[in-house]
Backbone atoms as SQL, in Angstrom:
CREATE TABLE atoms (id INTEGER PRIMARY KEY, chain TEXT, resi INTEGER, resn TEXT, atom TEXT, x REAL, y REAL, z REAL);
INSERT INTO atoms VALUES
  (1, 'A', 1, 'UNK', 'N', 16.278, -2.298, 8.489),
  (2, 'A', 1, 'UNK', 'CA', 15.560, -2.300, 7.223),
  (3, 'A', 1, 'UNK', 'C', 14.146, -1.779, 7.458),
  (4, 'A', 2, 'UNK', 'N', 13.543, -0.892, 6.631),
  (5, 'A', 2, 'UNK', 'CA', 12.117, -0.412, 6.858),
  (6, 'A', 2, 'UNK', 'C', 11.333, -1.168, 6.140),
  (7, 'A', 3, 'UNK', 'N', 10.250, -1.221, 7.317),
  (8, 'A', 3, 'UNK', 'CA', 9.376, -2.627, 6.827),
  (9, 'A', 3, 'UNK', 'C', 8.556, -2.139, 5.787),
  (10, 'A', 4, 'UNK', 'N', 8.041, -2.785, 5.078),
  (11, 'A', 4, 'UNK', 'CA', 6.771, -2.763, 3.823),
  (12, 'A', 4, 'UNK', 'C', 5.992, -2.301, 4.347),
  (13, 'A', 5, 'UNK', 'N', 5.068, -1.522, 3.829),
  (14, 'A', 5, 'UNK', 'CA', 3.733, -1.302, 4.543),
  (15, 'A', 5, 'UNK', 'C', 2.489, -2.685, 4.299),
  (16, 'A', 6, 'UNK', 'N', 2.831, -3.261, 3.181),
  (17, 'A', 6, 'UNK', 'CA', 2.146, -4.414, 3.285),
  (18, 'A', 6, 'UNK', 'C', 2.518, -5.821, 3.982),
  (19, 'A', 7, 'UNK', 'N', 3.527, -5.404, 4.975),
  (20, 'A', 7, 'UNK', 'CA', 3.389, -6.460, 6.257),
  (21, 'A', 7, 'UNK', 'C', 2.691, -6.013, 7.032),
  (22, 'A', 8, 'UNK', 'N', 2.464, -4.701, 7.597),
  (23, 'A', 8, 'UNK', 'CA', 1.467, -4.713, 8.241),
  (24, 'A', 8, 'UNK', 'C', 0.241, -3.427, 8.300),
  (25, 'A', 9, 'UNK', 'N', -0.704, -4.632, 7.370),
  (26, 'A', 9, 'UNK', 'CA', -1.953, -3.920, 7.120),
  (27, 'A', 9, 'UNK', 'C', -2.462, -2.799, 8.263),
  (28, 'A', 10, 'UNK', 'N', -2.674, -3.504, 9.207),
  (29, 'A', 10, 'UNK', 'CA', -3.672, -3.061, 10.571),
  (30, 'A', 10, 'UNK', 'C', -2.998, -1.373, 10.936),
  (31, 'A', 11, 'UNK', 'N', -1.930, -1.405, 10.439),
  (32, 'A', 11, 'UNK', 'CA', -1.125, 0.049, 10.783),
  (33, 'A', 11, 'UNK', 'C', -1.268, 1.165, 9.679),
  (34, 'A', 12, 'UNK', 'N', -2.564, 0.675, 8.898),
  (35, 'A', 12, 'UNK', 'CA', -2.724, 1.527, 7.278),
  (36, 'A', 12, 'UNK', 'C', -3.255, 2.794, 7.835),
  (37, 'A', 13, 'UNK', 'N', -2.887, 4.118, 7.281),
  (38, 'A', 13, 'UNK', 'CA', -3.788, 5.060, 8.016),
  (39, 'A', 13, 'UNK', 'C', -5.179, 5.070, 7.378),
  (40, 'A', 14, 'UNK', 'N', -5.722, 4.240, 6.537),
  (41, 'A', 14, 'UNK', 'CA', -7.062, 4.302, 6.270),
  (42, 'A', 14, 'UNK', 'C', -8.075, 3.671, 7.916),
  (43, 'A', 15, 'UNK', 'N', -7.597, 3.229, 8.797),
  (44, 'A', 15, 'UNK', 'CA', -8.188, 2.462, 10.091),
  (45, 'A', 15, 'UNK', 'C', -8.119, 3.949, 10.801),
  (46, 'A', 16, 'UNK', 'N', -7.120, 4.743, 10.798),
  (47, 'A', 16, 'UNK', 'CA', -7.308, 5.811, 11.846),
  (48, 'A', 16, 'UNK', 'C', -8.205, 6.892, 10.895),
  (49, 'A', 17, 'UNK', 'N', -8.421, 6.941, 9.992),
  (50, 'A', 17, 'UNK', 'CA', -9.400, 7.622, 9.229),
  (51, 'A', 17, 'UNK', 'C', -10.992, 6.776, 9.336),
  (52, 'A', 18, 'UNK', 'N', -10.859, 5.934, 9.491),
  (53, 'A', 18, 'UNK', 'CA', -12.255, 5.121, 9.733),
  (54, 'A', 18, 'UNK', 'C', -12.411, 5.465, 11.312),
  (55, 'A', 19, 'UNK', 'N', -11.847, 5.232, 12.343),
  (56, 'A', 19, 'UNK', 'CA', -11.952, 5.357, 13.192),
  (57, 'A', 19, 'UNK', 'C', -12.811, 7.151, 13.630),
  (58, 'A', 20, 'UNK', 'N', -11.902, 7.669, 13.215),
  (59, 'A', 20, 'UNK', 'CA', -12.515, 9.630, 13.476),
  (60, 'A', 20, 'UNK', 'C', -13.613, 9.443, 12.584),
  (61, 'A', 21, 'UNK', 'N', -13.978, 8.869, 11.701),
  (62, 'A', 21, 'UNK', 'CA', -15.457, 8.973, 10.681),
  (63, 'A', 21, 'UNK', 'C', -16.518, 8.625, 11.913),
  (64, 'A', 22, 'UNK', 'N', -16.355, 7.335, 12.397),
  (65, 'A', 22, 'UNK', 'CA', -17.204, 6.776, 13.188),
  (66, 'A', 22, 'UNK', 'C', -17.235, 7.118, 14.244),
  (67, 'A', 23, 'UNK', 'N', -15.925, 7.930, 14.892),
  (68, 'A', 23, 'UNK', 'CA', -16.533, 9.192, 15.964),
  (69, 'A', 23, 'UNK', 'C', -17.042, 10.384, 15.988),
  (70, 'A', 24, 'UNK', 'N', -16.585, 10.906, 15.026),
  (71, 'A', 24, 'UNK', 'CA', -17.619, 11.915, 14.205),
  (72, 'A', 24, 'UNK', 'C', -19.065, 11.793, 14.565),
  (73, 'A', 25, 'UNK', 'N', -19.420, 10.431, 13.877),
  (74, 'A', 25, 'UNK', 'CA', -21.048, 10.131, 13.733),
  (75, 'A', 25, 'UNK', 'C', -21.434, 9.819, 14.756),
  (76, 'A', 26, 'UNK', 'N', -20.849, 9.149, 15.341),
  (77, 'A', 26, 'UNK', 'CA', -21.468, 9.406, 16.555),
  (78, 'A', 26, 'UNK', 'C', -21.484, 10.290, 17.494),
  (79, 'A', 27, 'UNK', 'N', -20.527, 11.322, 17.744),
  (80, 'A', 27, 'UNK', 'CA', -20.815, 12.317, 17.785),
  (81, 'A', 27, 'UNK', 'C', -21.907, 13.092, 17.758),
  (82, 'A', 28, 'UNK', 'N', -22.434, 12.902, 16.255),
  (83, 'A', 28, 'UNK', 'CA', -23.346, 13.432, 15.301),
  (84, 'A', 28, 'UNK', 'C', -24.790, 13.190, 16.154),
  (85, 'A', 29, 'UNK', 'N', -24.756, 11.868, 15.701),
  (86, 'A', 29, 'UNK', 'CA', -25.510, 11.043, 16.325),
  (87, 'A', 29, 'UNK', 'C', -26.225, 11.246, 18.130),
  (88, 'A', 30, 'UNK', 'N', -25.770, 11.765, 18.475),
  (89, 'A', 30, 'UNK', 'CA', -25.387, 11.670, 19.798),
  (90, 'A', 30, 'UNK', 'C', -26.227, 13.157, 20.113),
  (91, 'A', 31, 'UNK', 'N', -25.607, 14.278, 19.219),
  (92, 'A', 31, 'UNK', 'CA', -25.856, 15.817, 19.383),
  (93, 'A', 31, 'UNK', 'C', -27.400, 15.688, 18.605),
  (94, 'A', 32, 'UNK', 'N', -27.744, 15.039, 16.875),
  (95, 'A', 32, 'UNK', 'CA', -29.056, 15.170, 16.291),
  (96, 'A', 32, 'UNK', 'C', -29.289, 13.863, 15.330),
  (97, 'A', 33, 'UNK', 'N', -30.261, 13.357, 16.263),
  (98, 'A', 33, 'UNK', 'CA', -30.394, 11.997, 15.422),
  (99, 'A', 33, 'UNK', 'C', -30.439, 12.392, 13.771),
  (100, 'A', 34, 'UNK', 'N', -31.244, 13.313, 12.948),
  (101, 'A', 34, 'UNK', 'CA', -31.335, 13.214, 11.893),
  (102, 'A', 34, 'UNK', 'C', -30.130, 13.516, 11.344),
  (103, 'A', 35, 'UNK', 'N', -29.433, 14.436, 11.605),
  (104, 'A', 35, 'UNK', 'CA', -28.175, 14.427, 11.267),
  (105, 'A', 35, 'UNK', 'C', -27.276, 13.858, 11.194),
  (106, 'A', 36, 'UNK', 'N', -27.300, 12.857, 12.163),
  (107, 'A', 36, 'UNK', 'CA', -26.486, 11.701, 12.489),
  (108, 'A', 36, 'UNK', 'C', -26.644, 10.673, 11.571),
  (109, 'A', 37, 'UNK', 'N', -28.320, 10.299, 11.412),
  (110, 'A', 37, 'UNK', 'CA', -28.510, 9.401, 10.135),
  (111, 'A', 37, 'UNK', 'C', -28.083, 9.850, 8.767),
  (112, 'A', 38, 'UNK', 'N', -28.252, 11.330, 8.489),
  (113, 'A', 38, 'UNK', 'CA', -27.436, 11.324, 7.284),
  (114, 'A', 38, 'UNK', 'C', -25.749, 11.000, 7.449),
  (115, 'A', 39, 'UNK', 'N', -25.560, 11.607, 8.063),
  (116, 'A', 39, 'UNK', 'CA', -24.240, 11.401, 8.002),
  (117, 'A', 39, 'UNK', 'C', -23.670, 9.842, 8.016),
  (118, 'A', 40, 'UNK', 'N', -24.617, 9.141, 8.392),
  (119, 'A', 40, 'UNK', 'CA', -24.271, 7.517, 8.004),
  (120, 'A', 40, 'UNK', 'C', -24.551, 6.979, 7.105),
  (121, 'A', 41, 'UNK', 'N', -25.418, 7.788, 6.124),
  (122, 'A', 41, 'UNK', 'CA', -25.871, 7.287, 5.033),
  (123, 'A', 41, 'UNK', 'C', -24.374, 8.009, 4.065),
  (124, 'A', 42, 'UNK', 'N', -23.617, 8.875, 4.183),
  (125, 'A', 42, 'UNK', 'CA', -22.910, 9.547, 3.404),
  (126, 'A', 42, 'UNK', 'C', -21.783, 8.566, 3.628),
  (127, 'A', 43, 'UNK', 'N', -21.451, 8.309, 4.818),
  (128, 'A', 43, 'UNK', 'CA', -20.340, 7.556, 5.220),
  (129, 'A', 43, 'UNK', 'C', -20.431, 6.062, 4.774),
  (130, 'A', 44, 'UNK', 'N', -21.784, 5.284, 4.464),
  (131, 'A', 44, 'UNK', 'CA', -22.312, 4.415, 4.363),
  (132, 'A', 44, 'UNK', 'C', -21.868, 3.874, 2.486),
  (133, 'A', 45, 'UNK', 'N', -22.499, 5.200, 1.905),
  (134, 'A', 45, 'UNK', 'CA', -22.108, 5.412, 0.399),
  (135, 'A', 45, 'UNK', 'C', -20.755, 5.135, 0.417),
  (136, 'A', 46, 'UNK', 'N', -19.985, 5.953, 0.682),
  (137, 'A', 46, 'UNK', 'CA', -18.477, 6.427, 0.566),
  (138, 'A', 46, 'UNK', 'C', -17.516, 4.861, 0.955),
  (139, 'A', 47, 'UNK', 'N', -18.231, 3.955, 1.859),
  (140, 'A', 47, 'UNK', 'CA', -17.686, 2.941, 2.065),
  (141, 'A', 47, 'UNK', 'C', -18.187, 1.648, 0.934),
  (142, 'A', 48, 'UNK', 'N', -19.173, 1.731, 0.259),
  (143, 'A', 48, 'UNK', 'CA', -19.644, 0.808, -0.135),
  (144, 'A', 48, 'UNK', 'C', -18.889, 1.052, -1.920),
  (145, 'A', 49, 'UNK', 'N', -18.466, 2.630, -1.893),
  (146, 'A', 49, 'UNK', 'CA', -17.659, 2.953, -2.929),
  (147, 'A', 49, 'UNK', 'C', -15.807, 2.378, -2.849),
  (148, 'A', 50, 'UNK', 'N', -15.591, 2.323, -1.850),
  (149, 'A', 50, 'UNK', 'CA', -14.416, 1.858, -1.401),
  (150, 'A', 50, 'UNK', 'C', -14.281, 0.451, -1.786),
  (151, 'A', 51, 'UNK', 'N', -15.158, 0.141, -1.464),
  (152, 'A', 51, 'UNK', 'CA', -14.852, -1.547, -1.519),
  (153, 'A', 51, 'UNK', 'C', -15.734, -2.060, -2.685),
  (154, 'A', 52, 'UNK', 'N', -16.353, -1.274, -3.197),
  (155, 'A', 52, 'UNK', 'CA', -16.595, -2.010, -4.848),
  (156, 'A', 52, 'UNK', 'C', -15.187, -1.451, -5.339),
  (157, 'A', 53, 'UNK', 'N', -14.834, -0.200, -5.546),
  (158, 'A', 53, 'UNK', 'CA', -13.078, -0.454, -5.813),
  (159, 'A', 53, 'UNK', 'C', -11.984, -1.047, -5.756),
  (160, 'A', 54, 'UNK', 'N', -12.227, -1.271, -4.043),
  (161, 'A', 54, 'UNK', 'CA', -11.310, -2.726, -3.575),
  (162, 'A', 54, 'UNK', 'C', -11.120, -3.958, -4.063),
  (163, 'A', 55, 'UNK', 'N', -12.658, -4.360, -4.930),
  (164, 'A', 55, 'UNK', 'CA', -12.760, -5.571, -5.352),
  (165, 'A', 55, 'UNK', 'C', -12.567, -5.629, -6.704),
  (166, 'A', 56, 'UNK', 'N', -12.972, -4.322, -7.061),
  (167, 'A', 56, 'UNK', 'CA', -13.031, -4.438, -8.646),
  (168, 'A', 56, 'UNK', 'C', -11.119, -4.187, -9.166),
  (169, 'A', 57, 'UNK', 'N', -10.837, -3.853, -8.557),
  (170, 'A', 57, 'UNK', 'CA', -9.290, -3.840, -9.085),
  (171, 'A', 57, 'UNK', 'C', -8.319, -4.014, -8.143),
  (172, 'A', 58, 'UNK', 'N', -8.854, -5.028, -7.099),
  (173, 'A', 58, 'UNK', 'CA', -7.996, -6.510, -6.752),
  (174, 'A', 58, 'UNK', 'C', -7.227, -6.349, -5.603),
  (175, 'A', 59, 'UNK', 'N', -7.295, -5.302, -4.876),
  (176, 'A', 59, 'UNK', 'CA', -6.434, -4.761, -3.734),
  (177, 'A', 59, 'UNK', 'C', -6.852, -6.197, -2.887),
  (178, 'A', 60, 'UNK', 'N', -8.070, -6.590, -2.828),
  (179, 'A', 60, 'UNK', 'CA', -9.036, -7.223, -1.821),
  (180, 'A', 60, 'UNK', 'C', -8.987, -9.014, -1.669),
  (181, 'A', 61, 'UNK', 'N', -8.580, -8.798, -3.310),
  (182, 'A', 61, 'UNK', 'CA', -8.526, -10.236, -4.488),
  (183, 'A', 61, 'UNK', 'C', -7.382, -11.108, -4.092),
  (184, 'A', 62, 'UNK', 'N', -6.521, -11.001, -3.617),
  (185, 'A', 62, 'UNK', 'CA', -5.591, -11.689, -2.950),
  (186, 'A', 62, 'UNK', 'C', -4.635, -11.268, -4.471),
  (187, 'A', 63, 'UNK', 'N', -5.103, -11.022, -5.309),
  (188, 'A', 63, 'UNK', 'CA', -3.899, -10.924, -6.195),
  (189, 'A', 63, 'UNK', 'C', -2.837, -9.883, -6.092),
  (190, 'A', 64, 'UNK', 'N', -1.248, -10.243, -6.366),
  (191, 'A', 64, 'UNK', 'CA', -0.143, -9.539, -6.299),
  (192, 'A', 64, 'UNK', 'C', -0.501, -8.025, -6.877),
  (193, 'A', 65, 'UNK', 'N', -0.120, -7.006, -6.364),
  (194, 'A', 65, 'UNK', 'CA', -0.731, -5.370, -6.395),
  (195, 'A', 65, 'UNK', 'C', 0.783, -5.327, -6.994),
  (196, 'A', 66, 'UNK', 'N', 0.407, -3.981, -8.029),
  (197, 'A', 66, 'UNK', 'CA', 1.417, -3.839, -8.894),
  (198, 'A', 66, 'UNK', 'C', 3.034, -3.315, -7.914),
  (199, 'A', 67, 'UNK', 'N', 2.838, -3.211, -6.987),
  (200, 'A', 67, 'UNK', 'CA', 3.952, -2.585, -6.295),
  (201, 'A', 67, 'UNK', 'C', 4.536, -3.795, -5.373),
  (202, 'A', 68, 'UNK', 'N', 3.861, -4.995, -5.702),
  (203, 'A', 68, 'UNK', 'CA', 4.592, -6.086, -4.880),
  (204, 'A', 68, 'UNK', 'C', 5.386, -6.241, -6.145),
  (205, 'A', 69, 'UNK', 'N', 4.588, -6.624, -7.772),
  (206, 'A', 69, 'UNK', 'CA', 5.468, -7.623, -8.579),
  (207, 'A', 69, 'UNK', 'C', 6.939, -6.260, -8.833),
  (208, 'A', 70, 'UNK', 'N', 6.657, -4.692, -8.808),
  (209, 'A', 70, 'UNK', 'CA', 8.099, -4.401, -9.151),
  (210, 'A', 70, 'UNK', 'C', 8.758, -4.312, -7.865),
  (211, 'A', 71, 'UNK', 'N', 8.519, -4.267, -6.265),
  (212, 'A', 71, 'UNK', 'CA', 9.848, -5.144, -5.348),
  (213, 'A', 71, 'UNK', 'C', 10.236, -6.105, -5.599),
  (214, 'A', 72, 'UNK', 'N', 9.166, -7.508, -6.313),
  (215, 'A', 72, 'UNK', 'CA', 9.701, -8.515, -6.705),
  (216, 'A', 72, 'UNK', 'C', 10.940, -8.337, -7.832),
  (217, 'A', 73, 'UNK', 'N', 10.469, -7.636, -8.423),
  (218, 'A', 73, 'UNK', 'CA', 11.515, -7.053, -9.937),
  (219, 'A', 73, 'UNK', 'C', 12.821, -6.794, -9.505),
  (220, 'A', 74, 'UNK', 'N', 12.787, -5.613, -8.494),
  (221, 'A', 74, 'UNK', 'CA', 13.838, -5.294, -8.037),
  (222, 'A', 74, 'UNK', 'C', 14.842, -6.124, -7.266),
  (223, 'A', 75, 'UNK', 'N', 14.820, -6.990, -6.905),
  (224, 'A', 75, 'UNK', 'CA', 15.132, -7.567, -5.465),
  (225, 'A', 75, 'UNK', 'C', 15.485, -8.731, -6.623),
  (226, 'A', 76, 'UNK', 'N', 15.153, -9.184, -7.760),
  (227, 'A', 76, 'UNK', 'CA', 15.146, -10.683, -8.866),
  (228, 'A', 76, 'UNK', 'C', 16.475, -9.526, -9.418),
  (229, 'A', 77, 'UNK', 'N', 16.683, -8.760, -9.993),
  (230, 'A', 77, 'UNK', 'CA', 17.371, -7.660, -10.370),
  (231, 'A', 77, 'UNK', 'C', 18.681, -7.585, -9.929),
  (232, 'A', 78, 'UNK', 'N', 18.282, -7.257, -8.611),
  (233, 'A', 78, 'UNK', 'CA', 19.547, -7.108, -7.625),
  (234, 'A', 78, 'UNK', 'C', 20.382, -8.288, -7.143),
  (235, 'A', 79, 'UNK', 'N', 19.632, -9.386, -6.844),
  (236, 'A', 79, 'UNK', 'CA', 20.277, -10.890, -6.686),
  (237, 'A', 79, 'UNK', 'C', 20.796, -10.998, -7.967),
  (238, 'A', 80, 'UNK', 'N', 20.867, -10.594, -9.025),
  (239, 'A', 80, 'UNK', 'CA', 21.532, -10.765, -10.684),
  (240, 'A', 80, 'UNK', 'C', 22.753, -10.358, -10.632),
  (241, 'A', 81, 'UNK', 'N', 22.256, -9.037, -10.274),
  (242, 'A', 81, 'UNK', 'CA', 23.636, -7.921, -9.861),
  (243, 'A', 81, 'UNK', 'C', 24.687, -8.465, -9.421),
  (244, 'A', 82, 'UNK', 'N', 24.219, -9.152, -7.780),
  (245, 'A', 82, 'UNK', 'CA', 25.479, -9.214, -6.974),
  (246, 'A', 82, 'UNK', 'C', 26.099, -11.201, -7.487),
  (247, 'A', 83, 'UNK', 'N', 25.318, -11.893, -7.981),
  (248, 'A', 83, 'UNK', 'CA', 25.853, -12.937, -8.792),
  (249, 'A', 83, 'UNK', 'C', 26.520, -12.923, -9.710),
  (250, 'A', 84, 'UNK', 'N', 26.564, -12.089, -10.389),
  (251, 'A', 84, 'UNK', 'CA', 27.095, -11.322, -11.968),
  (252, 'A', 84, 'UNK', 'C', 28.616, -10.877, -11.480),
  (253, 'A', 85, 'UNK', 'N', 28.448, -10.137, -10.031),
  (254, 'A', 85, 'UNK', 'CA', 29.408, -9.595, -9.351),
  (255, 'A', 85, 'UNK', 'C', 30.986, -10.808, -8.790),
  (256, 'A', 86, 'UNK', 'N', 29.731, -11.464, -8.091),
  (257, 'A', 86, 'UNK', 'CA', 30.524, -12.614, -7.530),
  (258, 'A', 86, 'UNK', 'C', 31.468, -13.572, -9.243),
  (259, 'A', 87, 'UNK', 'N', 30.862, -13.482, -9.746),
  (260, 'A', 87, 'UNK', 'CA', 31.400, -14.348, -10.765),
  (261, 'A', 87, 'UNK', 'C', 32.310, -13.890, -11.432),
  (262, 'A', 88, 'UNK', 'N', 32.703, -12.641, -11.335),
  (263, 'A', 88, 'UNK', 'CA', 33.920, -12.298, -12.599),
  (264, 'A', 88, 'UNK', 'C', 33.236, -11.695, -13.693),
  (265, 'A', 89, 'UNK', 'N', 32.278, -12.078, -13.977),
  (266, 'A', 89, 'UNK', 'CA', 31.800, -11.599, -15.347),
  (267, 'A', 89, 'UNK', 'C', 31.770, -9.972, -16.000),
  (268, 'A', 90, 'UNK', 'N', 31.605, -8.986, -14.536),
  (269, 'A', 90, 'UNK', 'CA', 31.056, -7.765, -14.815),
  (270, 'A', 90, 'UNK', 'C', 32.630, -6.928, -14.171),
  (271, 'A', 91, 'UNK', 'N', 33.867, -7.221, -14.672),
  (272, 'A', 91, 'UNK', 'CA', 34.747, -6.583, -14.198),
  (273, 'A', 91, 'UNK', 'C', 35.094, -5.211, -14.792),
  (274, 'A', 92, 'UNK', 'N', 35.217, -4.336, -14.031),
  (275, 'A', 92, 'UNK', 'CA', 34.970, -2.856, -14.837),
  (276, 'A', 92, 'UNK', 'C', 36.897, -2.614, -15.022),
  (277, 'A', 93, 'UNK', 'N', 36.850, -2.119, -16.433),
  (278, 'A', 93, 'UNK', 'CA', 38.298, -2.106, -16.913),
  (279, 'A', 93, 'UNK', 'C', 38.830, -0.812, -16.465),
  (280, 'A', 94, 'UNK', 'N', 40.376, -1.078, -16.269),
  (281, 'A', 94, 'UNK', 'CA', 40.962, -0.009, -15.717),
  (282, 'A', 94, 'UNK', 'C', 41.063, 0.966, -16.473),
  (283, 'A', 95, 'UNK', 'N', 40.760, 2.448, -16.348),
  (284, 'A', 95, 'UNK', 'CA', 40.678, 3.765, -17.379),
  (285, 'A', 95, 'UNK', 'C', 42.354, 4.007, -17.017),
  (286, 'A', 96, 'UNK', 'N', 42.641, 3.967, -15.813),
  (287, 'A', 96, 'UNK', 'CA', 43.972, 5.150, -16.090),
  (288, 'A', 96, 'UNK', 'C', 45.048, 3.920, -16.169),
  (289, 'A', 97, 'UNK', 'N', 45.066, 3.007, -17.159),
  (290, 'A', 97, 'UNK', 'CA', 45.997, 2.138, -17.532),
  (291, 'A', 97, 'UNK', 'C', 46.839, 2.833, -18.934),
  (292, 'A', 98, 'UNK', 'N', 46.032, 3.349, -19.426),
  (293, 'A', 98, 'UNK', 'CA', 47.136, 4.214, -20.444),
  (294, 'A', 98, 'UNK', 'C', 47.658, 5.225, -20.214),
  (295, 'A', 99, 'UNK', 'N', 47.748, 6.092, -19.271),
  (296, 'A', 99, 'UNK', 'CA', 47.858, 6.953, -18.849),
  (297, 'A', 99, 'UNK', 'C', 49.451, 7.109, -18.084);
């Protein structure tokens, strides 16, 4: 079965994109201080934009993200299915009985 990506966070490619930012800059950093400071101030912005997003529409919030409640949907759905199944209820009628 392929796992969720929200079992495991730490494997998000936003960490290996943070990671090359902050070698970059330092990099940067490393070759021209002033350059380097901008470039942390850009990277600095760009993160502080991230995570007022993060918070403002709940990724961050602990609340259920719209793509948990429709696996939940699906999976409440599908346990219907195969109960519906088990029971007799959903027996599909024979077509080539008149025939």
């Amino acid at each position: 079965m392929v796992a969720s990506p929200d079992d495991s966070l730490w494997l998000s490619p936003k960490w290996l994109v943070l990671a090359v930012a902050l070698t970059c800059d330092g990099l940067l950093i490393s070759f021209d201080a002033r350059l380097g400071m901008a470039a942390t101030a850009v990277l600095l912005a760009v993160f502080a934009g991230w995570l007022y997003l993060a918070l403002r529409f709940g990724s961050l919030s602990g609340a259920p993200s719209g793509r948990q409640a429709l696996v939940a949907r699906v999976q409440q759905q599908s346990s219907n299915r195969r109960a519906a199944m088990r029971s007799g209820a959903q027996e599909r009628p024979d077509l080539y009985e008149g025939t």
